[in-house]
N, C-alpha and C positions, 0 to 999 in steps of 0.2 A: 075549334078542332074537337076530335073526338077524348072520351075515356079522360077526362080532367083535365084537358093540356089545350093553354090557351092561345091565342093566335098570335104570330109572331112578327113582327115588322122590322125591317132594316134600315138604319140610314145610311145613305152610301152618297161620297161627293161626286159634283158632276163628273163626266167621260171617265168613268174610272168603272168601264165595264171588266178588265181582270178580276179586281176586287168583286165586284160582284158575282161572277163565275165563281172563284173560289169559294164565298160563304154560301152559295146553293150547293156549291157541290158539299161541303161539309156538314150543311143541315139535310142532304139526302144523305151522308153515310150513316147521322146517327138518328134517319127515320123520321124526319121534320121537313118543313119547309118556312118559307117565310115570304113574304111582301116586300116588293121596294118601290119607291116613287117614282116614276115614269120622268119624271123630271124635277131633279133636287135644286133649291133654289144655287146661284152664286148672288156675291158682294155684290154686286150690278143691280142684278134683279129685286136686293133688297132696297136696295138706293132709290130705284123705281117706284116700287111701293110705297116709300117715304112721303116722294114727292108726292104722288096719287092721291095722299093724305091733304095737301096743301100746306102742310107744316116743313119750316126749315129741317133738315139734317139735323139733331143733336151730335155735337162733338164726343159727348160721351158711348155713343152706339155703336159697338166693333161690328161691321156690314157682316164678314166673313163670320166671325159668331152666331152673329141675330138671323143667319142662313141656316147654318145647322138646327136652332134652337127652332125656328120656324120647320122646318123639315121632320125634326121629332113631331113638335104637336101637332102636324099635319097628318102623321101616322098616326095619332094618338085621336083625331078628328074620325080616321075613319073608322079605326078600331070602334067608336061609340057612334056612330051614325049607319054604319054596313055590319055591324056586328049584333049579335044578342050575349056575349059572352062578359064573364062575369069578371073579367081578369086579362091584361093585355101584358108581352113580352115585346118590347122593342130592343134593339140591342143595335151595335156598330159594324159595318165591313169589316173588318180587321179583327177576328177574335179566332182562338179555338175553340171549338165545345168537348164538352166532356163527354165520352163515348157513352156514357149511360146517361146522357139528359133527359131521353125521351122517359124513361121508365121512372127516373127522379122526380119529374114535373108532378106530375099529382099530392105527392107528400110534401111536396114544399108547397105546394100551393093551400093545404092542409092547415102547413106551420105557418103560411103567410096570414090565412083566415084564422085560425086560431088567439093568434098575436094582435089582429085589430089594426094589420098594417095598411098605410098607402100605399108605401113603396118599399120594397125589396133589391138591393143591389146584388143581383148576381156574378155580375164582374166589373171589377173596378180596380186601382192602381193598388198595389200591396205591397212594399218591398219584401217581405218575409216570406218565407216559406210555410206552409201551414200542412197541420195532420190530414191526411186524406184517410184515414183509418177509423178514425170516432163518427162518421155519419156527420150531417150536416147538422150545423148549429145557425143559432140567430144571434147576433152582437147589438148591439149600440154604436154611433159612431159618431165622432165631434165634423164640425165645419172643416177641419186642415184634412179631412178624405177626398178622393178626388177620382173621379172618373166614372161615366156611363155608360161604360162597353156592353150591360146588358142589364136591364132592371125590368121588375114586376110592378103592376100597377093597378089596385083597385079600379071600376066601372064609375064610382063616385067620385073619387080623387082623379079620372081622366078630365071627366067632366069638368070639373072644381080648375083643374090647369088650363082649359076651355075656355073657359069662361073668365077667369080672371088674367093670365097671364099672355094677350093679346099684343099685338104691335100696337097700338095706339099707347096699352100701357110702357113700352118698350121706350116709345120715344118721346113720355111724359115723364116717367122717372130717368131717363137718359139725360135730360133737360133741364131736369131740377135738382141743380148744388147744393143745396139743402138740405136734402132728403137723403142723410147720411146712412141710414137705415133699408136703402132700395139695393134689392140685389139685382146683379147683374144679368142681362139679355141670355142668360146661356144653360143650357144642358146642367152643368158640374155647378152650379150658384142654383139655379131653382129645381128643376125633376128631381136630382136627389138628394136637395135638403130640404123639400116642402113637406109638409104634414108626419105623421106616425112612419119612421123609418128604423127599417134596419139594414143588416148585411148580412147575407150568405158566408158560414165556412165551411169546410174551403169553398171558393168558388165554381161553379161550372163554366166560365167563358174569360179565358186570357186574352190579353192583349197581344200581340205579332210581338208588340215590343219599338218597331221604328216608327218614328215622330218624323214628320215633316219640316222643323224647323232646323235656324241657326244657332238654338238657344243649346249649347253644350248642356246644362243642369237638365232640360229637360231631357235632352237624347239618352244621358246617362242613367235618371231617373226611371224611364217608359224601359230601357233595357234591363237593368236592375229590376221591374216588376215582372216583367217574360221570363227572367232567366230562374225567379221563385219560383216562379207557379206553373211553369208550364214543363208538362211530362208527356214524353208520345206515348208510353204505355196507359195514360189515363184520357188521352185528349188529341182530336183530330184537328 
């Protein structure tokens, strides 16, 4: 894209065209657009693939995970093969953005090059509430953070996730008990804790807040981070 502002990818699960209606229409209110996969993998499909391999199933490989994770770097594939752009935004169906992202993107992109980062989380899970008043800062962040409702990514560091963190590698460390040290097939374990990271404060893109599952800690969790951070006077 133009004026600093780098190109922005969606993942969104399969038949879940609402969701994607909504996050166009929110990246047209605040002056953006973005990309989505014409066809996001399911559990099935990555089952298929497996086989395709000739290698058994590893029991260690969550199918419904190693779909989304495959569906990021697939956006992250085209970003670095269809792109000349020096910097890539993927982010999740399910967020608000912050009514000034457009005119923000450049100086954080700024603060992202400056810093010598990979990757940048721009929204992720935060129980807290945070100053929307002091301009945007860069933190540090340990392993127990979680979530990548929307992150910035070096042109090197796409590449680097490319190249190394494929499905063959998926369902060799998936396979090997051993290898206590292998991080997990997924989004939240590798994109945003590989290489030079930080995080956005406050952030530009909340979560909706509702989870899909039966897990109570989690439902309460993902609504507890919506109910921080998210303000309609600052966020569509």
């Amino acid at each position: 894209m133009d004026d600093g502002i780098p190109p922005i990818y969606c993942v969104s699960a399969p038949g879940n065209e609402p969701r994607r209606l909504r996050m166009r229409q929110r990246m047209t209110q605040v002056g953006l657009s973005c990309d989505f996969l014409a066809s996001p993998l399911t559990a099935a499909d990555v089952s298929k693939l497996v086989a395709a391999t000739g290698q058994s199933e590893p029991t260690g490989l969550d199918l419904r995970t190693a779909a989304v994770m495959l569906d990021h770097l697939e956006l992250i594939r085209r970003f670095v093969h269809e792109t000349r752009a020096a910097h890539v935004i993927v982010c999740e169906d399910d967020i608000y953005l912050r009514r000034t992202l457009k005119q923000d993107l450049p100086s954080i992109v700024r603060q992202f090059d400056a810093n010598d980062l990979d990757v940048l989380l721009l929204g992720y899970l935060w129980p807290w509430r945070e100053d929307n008043a002091a301009g945007y800062q860069l933190h540090d962040y340990d392993d127990d953070l979680w979530g990548s409702q929307m992150y910035l990514l070096s042109r090197p560091h796409a590449i680097h996730l490319l190249e190394t963190y494929t499905l063959a590698w998926a369902i060799a460390h998936s396979s090997d008990s051993s290898d206590s040290s292998a991080k997990p097939f997924s989004p939240d374990w590798i994109l945003t804790k590989v290489g030079r990271r930080a995080r956005l404060s406050p952030m530009v893109a909340v979560e909706e807040g509702v989870v899909h599952t039966t897990h109570a800690g989690q439902i309460e969790f993902h609504r507890r981070c919506a109910e921080a951070q998210y303000n309609p006077a600052l966020f569509v």
